[in-house]
N, CA, C and O atoms as a DFTB+ gen file, in Angstrom:
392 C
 N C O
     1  1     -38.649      -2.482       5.447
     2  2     -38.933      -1.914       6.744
     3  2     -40.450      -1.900       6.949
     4  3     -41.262      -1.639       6.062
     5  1     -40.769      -2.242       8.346
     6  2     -42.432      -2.200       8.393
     7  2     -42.896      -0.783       8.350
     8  3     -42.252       0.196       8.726
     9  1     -44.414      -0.805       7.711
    10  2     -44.960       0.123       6.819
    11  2     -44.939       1.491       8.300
    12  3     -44.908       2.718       8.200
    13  1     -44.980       0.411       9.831
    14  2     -45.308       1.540      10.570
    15  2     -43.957       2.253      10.865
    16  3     -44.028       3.175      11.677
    17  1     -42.991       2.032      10.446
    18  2     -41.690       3.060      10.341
    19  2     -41.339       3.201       9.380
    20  3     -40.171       3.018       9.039
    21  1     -42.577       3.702       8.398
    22  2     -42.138       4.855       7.364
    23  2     -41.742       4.016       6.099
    24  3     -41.658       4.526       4.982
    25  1     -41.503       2.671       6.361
    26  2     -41.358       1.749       4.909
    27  2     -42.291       1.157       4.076
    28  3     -43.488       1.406       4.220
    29  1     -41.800       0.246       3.040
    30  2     -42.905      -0.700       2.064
    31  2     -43.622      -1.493       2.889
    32  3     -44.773      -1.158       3.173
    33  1     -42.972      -2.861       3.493
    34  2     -43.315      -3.049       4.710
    35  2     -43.216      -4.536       3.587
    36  3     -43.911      -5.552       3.610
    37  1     -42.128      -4.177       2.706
    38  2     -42.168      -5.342       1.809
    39  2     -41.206      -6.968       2.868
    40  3     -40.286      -6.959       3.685
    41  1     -41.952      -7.986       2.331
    42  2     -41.559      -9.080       3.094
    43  2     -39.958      -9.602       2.785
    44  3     -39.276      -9.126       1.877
    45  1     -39.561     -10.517       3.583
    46  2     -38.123     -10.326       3.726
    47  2     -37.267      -9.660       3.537
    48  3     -36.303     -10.085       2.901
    49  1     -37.304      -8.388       4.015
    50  2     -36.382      -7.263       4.715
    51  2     -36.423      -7.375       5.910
    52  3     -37.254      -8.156       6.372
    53  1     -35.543      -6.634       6.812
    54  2     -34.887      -6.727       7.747
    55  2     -35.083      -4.931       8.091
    56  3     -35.063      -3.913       7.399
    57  1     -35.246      -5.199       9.345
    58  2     -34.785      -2.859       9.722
    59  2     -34.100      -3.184      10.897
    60  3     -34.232      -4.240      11.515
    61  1     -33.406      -2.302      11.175
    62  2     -32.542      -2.004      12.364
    63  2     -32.736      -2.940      13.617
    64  3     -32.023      -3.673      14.304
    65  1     -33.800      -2.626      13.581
    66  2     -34.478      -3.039      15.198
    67  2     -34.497      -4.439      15.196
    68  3     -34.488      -4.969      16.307
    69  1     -34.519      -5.128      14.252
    70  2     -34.515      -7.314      13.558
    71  2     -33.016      -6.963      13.602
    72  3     -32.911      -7.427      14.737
    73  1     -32.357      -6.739      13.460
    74  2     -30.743      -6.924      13.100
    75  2     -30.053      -6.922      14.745
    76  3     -29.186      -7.655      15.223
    77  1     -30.613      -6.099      15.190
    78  2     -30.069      -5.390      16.521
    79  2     -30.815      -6.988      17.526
    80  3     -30.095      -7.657      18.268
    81  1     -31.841      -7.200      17.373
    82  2     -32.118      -8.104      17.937
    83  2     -31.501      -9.496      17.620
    84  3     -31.208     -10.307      18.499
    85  1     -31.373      -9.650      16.619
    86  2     -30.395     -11.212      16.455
    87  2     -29.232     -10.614      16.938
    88  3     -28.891     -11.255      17.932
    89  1     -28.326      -9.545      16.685
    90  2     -27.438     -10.007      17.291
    91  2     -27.764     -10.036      18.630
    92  3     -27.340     -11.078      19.131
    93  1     -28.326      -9.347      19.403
    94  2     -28.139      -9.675      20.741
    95  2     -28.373     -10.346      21.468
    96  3     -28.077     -10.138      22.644
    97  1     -29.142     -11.663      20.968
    98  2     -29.614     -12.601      21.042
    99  2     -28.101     -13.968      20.988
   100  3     -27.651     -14.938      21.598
   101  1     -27.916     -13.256      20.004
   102  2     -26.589     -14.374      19.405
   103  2     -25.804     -14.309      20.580
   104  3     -25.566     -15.360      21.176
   105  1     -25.283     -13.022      21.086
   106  2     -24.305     -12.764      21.990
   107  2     -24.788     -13.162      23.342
   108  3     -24.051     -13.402      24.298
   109  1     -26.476     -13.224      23.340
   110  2     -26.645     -13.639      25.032
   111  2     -26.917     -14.943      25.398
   112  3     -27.289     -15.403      26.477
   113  1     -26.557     -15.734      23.805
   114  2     -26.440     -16.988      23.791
   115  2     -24.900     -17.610      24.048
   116  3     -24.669     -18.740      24.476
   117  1     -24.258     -16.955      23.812
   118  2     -22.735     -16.737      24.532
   119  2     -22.457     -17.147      25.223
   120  3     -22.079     -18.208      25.720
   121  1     -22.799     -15.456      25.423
   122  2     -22.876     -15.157      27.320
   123  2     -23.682     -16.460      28.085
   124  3     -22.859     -16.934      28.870
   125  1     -24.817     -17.140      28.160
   126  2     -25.179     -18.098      28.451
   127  2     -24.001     -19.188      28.445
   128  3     -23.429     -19.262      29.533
   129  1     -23.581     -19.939      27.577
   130  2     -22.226     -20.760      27.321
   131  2     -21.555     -20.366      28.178
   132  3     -21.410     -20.908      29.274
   133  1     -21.146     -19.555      27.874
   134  2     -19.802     -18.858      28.799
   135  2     -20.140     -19.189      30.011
   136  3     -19.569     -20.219      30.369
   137  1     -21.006     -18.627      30.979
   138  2     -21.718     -18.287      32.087
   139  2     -22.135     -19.925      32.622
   140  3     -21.927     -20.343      33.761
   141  1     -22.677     -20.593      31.662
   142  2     -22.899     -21.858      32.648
   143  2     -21.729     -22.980      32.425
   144  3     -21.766     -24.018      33.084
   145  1     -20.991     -22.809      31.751
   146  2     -19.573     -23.324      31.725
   147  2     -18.335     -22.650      33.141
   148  3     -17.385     -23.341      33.510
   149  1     -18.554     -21.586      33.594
   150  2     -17.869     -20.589      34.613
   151  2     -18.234     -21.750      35.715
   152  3     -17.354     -22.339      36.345
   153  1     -19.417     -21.967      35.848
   154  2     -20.625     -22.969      37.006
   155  2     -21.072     -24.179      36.838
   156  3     -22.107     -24.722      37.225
   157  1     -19.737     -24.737      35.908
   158  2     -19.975     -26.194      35.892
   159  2     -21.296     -26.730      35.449
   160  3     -21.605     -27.852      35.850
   161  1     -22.131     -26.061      34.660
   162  2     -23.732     -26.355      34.196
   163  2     -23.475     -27.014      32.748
   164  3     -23.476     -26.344      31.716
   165  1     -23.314     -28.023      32.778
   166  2     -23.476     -28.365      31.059
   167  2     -24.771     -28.184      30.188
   168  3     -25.751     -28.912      30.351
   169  1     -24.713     -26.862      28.962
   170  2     -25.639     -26.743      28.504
   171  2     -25.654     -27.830      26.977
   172  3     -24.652     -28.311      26.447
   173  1     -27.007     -27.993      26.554
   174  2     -27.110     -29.430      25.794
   175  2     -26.340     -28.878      24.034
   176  3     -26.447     -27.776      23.495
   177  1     -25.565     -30.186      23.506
   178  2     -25.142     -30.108      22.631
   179  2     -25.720     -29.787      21.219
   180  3     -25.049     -29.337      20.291
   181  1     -26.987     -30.063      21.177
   182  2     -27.557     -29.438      20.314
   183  2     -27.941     -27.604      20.070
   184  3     -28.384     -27.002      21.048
   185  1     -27.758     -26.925      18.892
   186  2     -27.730     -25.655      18.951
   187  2     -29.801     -25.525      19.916
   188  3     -30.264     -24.950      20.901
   189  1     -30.453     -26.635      18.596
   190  2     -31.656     -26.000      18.801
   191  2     -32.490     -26.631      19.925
   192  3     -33.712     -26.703      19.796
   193  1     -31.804     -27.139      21.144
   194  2     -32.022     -27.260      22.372
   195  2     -31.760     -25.981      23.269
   196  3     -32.460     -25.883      24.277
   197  1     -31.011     -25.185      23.061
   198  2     -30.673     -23.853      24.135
   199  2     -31.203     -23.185      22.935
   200  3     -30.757     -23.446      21.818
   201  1     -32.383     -22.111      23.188
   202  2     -32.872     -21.119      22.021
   203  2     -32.581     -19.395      22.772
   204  3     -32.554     -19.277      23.997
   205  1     -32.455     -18.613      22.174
   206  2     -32.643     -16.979      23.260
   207  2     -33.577     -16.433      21.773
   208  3     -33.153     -16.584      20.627
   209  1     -34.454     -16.007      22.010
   210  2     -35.696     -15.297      21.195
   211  2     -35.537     -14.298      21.862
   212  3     -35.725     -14.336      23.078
   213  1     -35.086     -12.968      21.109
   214  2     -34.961     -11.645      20.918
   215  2     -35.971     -10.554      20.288
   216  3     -35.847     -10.575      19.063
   217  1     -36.354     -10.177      20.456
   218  2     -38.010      -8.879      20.291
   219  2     -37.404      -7.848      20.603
   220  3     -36.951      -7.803      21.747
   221  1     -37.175      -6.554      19.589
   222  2     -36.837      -5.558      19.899
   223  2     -38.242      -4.473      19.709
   224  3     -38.925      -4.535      18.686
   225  1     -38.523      -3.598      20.709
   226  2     -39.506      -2.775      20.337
   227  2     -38.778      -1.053      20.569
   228  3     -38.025      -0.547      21.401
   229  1     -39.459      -0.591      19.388
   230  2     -39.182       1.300      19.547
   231  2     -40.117       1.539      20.493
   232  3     -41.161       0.913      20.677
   233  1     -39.661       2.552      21.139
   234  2     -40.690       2.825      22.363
   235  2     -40.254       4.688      21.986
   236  3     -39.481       5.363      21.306
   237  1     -41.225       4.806      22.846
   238  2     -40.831       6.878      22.716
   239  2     -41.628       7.514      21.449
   240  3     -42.382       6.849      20.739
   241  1     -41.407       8.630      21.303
   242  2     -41.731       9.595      20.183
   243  2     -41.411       9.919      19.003
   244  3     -40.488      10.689      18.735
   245  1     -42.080       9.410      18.255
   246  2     -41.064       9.439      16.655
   247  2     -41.257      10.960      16.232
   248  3     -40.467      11.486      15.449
   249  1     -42.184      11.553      16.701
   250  2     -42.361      12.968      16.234
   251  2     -41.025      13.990      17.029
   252  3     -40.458      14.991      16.591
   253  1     -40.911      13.526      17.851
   254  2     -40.161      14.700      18.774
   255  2     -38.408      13.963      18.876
   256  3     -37.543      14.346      19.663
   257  1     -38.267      12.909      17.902
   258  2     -37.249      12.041      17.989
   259  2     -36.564      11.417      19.380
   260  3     -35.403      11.012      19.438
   261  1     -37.405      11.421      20.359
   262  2     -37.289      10.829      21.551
   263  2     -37.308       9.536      21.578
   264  3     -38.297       9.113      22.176
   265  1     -36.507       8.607      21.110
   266  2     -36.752       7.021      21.004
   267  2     -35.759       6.338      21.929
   268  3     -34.636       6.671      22.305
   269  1     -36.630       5.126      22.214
   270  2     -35.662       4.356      22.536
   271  2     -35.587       2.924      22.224
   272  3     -35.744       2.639      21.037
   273  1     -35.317       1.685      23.293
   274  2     -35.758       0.145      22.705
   275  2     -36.194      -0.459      24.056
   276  3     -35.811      -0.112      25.173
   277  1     -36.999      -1.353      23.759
   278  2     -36.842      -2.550      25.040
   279  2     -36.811      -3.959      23.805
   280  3     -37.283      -4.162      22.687
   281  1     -36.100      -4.586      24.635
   282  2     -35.851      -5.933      24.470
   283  2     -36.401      -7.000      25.271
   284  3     -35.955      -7.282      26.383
   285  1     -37.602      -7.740      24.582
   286  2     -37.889      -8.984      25.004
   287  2     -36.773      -9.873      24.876
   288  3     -35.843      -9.785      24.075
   289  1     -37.012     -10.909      25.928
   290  2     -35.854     -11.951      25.593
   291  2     -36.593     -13.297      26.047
   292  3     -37.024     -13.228      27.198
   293  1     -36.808     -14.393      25.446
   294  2     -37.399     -15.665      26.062
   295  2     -36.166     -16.533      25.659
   296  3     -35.780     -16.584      24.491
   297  1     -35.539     -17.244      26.724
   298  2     -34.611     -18.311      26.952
   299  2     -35.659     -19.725      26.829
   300  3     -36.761     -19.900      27.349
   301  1     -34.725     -20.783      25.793
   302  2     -35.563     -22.303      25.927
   303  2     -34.370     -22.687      26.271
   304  3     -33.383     -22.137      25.780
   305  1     -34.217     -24.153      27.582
   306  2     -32.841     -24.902      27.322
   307  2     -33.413     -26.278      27.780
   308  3     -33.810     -26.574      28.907
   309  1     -33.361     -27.204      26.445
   310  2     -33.994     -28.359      27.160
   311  2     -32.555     -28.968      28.046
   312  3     -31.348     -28.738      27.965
   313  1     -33.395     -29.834      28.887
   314  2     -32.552     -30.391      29.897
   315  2     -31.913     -29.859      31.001
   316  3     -31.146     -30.519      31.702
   317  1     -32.168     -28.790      31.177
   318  2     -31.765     -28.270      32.379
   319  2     -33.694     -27.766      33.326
   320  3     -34.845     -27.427      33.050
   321  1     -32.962     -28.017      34.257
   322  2     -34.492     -27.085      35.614
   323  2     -34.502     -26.065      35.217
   324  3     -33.637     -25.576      34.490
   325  1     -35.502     -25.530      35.623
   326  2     -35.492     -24.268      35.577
   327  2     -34.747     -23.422      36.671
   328  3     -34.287     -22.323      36.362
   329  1     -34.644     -23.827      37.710
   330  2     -33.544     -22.952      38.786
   331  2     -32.145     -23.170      38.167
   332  3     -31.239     -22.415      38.519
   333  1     -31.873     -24.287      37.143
   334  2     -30.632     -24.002      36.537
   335  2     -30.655     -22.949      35.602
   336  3     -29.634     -22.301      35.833
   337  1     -31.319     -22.389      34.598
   338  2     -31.783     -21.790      33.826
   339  2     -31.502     -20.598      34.184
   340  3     -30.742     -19.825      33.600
   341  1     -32.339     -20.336      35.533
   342  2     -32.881     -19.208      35.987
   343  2     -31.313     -18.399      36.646
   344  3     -31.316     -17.177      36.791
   345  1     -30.106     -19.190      36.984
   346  2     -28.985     -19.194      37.548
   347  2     -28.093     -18.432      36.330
   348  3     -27.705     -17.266      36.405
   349  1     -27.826     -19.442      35.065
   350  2     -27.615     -19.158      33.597
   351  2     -27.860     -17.905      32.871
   352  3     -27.131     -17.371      32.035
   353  1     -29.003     -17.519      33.321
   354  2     -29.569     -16.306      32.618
   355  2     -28.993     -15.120      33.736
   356  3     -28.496     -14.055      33.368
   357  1     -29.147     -15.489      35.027
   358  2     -28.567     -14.105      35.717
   359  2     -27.250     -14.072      35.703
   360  3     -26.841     -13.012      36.178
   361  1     -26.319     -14.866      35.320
   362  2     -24.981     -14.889      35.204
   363  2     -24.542     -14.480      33.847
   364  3     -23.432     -13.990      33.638
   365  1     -25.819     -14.784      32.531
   366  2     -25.215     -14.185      31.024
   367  2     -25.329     -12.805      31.555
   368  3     -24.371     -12.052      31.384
   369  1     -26.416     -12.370      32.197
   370  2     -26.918     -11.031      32.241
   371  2     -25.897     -10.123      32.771
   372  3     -25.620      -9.247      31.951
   373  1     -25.302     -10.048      33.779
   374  2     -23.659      -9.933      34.028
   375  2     -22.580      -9.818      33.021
   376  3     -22.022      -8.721      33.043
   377  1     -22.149     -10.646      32.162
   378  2     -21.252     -10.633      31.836
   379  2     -21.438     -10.415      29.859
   380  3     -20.545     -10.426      29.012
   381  1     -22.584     -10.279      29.726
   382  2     -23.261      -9.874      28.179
   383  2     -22.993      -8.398      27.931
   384  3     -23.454      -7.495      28.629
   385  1     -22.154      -8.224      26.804
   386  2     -22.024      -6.662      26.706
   387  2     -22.963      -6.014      26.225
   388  3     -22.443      -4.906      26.093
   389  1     -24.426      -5.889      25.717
   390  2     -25.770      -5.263      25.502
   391  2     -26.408      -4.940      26.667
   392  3     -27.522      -4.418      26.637
């Protein structure tokens, strides 16, 4: 766990907040599939052509245990526009259970 939440901050470990972010990443890569398959969008057959990069941050008060998260999210999909993309992502966003 990193040293600034209270851990070693020893390398390859994982804390909550890395775990929570792949999966939701995994799932809004899905949801993407799903979503541009619904709209006739063929997304490309390669995994590492469609990417979703997930960033989870603690936000709030660790003293007063007031926490919460935000989630960065950066979508790559080669071969599609970006107004296709941009279509894709508001339709995972819908139907993604996170």
């Amino acid at each position: 766990m990193a040293k600034t939440l209270g851990g070693t901050g020893d390398k390859g470990k994982t804390n909550p907040e890395e775990l929570f972010a792949a999966g939701y990443g995994a799932c809004f890569q899905s949801a993407m599939n799903a979503s541009a398959a619904s709209m006739g969008i063929k997304m490309p057959g390669k995994k590492e052509d469609s990417v979703v990069d997930a960033t989870v941050h603690l936000v709030g008060d660790m003293k007063t245990l007031d926490m919460g998260i935000r989630v960065d999210m950066k979508v790559r999909v080669k071969g599609l526009d970006r107004a296709e993309v941009e279509k894709v992502v508001a339709k995972a966003e819908e139907v993604c259970p996170y």
